[in-house]
C-alpha positions in Angstrom: 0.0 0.0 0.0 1.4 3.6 -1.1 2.2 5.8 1.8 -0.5 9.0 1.5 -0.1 12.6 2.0 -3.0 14.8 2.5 -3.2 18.4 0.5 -5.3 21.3 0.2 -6.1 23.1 -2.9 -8.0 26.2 -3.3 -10.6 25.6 -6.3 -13.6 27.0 -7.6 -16.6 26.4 -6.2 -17.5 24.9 -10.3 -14.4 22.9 -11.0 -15.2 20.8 -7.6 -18.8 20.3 -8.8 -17.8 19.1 -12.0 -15.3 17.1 -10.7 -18.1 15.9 -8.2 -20.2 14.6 -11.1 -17.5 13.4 -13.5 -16.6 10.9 -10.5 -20.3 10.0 -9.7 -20.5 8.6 -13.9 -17.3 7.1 -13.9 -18.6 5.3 -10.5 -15.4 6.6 -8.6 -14.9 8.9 -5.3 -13.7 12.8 -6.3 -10.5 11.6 -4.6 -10.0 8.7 -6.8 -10.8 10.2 -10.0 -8.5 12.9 -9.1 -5.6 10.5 -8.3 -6.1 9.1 -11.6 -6.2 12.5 -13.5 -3.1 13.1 -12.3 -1.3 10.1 -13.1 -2.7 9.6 -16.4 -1.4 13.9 -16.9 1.6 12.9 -15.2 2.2 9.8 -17.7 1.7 11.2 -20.4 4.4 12.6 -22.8 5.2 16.6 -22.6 5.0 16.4 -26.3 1.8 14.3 -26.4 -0.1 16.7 -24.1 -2.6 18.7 -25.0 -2.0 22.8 -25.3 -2.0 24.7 -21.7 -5.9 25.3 -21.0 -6.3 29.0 -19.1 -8.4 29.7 -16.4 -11.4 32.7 -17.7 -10.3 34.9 -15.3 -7.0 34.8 -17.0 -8.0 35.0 -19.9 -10.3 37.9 -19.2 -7.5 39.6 -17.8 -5.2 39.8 -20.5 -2.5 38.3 -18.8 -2.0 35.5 -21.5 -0.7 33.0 -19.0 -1.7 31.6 -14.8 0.3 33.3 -12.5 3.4 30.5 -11.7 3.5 28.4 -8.8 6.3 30.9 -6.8 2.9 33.1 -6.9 1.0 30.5 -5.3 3.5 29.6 -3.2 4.2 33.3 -2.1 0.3 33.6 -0.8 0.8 30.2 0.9 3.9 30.6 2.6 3.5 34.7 3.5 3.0 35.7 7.4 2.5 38.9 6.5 1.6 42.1 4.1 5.4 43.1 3.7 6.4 39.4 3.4 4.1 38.5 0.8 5.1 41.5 -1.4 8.8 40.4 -0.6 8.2 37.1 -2.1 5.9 38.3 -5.1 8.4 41.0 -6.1 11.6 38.5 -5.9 9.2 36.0 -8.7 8.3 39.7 -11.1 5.3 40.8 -9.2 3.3 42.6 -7.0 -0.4 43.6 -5.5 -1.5 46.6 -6.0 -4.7 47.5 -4.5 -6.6 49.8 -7.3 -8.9 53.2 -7.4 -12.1 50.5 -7.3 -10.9 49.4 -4.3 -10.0 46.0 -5.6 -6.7 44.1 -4.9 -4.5 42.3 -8.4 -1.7 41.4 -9.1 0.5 43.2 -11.3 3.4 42.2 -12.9 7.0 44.2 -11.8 8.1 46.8 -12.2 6.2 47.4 -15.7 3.3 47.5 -13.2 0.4 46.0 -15.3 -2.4 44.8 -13.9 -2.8 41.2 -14.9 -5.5 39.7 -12.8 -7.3 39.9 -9.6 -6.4 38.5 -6.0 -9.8 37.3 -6.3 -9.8 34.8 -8.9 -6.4 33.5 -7.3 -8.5 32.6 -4.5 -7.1 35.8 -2.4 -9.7 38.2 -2.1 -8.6 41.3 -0.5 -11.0 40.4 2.6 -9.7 37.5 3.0 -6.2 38.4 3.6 -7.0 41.2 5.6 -8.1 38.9 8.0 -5.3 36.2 8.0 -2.9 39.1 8.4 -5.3 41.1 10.9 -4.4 44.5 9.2 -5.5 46.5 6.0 -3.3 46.4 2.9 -0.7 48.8 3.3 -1.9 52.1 2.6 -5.4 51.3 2.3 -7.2 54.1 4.0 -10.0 52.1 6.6 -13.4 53.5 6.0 -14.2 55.1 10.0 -17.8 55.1 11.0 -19.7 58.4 11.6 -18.7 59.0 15.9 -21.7 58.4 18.3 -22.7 61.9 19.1 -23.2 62.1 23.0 -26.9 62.0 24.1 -27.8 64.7 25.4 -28.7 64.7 29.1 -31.5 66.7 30.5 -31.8 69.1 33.6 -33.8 66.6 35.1 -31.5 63.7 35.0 -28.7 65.8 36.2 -30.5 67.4 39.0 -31.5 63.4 39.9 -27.7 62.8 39.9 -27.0 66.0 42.3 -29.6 64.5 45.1 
């Protein structure tokens, strides 16, 4: 029996349902088929294989190819917002959180916009929280102060007695 590893993947919501159903008709477990996915992928010839398949949101964004693994690896691995731009810039990138308020990744230092955290499975939100501080010079929104309630003569002259 092969000695097993357990990983985590961030996928869309989609991919895992159609994964869900391709395993249901080929009368497998999502595990199983995926196990066999990958080693029939891995098997095969580079030459033999077909071309490189892009994600929408890539291709949406203009970028022209995924984002490479030391991206991936740099969300993964990054204890904080300093750190992770550390790690981005020393694979040619960087986040850059726009004028709509939205976080992507740009490539460095020609500093265009190729696609956003979002659809790498990093919303702004959700780093924000792992690293329990706004992006670095994001200006947090401040609620409206409390204005002080007025207190009448009466309740102060029930204080005074």
């Amino acid at each position: 029996m092969k000695q097993m590893c357990l990983v985590s993947l961030d996928l869309p919501v989609d991919l895992i349902a159609a994964i869900g159903r391709a395993a249901r008709a080929a009368g497998q477990t999502p595990q199983d088929l995926v196990r066999d996915m990958l080693r029939q992928s891995l098997a095969a010839p580079v030459a033999a294989q077909a071309p490189e398949v892009q994600a929408p949101e890539v291709q949406a964004s203009g970028a022209g190819r995924p984002p490479p693994v030391a991206v991936h690896l740099a969300f993964a691995e990054a204890c904080g917002w300093i750190d992770l731009q550390s790690r981005l810039r020393a694979a040619g990138f960087v986040l850059r959180l726009g004028a709509d308020g939205v976080l992507a990744l740009h490539d460095w230092p020609a500093n265009r916009r190729l696609i956003d955290s979002a659809a790498l499975g990093q919303p702004l939100t959700k780093l924000t929280l792992r690293f329990r501080a706004p992006f670095p010079g994001q200006v947090p929104s401040r609620p409206e102060p409390v204005k002080a309630r007025a207190h009448s003569a009466a309740h102060r002259g029930d204080r005074a007695a």
